[in-house]
C-alpha positions in Angstrom: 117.8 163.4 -62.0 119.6 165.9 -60.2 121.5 165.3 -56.8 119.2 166.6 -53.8 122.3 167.1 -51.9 122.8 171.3 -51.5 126.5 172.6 -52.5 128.2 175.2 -50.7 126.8 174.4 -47.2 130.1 174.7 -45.2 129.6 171.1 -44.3 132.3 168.3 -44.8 130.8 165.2 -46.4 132.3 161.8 -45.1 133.5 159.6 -47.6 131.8 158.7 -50.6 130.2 155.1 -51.0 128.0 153.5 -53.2 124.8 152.2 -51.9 122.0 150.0 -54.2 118.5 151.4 -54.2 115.8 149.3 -55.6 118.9 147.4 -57.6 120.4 150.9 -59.1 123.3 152.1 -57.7 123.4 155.8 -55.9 126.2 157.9 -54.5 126.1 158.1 -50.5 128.1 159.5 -47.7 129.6 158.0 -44.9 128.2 159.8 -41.6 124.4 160.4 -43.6 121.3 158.0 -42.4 120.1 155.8 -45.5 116.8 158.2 -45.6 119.0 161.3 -46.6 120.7 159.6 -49.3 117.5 157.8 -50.8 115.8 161.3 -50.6 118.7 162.9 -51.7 119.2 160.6 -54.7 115.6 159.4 -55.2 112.8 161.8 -54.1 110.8 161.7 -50.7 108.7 158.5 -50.6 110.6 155.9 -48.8 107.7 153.4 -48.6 103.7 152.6 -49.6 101.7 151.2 -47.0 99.3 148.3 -47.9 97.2 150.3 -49.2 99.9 152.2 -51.4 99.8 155.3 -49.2 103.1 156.9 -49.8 105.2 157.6 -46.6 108.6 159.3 -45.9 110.5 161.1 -43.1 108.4 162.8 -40.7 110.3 162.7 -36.8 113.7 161.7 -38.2 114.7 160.3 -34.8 113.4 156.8 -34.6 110.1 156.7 -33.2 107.6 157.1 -35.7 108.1 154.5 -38.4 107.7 156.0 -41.4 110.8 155.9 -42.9 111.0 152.1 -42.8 112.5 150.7 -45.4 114.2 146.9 -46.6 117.6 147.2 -45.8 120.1 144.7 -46.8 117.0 142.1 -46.7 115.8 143.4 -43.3 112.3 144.8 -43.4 111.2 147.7 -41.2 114.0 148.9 -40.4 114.2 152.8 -39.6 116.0 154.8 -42.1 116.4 158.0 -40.0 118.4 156.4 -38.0 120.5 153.6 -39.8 124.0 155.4 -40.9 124.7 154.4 -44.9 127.9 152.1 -45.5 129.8 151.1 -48.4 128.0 148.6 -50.3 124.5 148.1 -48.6 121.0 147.3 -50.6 117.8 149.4 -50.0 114.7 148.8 -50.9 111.4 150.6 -50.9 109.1 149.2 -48.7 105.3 148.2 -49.4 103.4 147.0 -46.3 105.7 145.0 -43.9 108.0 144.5 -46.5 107.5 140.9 -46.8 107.3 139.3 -50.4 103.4 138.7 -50.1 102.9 142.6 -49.1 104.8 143.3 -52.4 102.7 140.8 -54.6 99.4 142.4 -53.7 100.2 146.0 -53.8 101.4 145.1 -57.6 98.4 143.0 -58.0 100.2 139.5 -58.5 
């Protein structure tokens, strides 16, 4: 899969990091929120509801929840506005996040 990061914007990066998303590691950059570089590395959807409704970035300042994601174990947490740092976990979020949100979306 190709980077969804744009060359040649006149922008300088921070330093590069490595992040885990869903257990595979991805390139990141210090100074982006953890929804750029999932989107940027992994498509748009940055969580299911329960009903495995796909949601991703919509206000991008905090307020309307959909970008929540598990992030380094902590459920719910608003990716639009957490800043990406060397060595963190993300995970896409089904439900809540909690373990028994994940079982029944996958039918376990």
């Amino acid at each position: 899969m190709s980077s969804g990061r744009v060359a040649g914007h006149g922008l300088e990066r921070g330093r590069r990091v490595e992040i885990l998303i869903d257990g595979e590691p991805a390139e990141a950059y210090e100074g982006e929120s953890v929804a750029a570089a999932v989107m940027a590395g992994r498509g748009l959807g940055l969580r299911q509801t329960g009903d495995a409704d796909p949601r991703g970035y919509y206000c991008g300042m905090g307020v309307c929840f959909d970008c929540v994601m598990v992030v380094d174990g902590v459920p719910q947490t608003r990716t639009c506005v957490t800043w990406v740092r060397d060595g963190m976990t993300v995970e896409h979020q089904v439900g809540s996040g909690t373990a028994a949100d994940a079982e029944a979306a996958h039918g376990h």
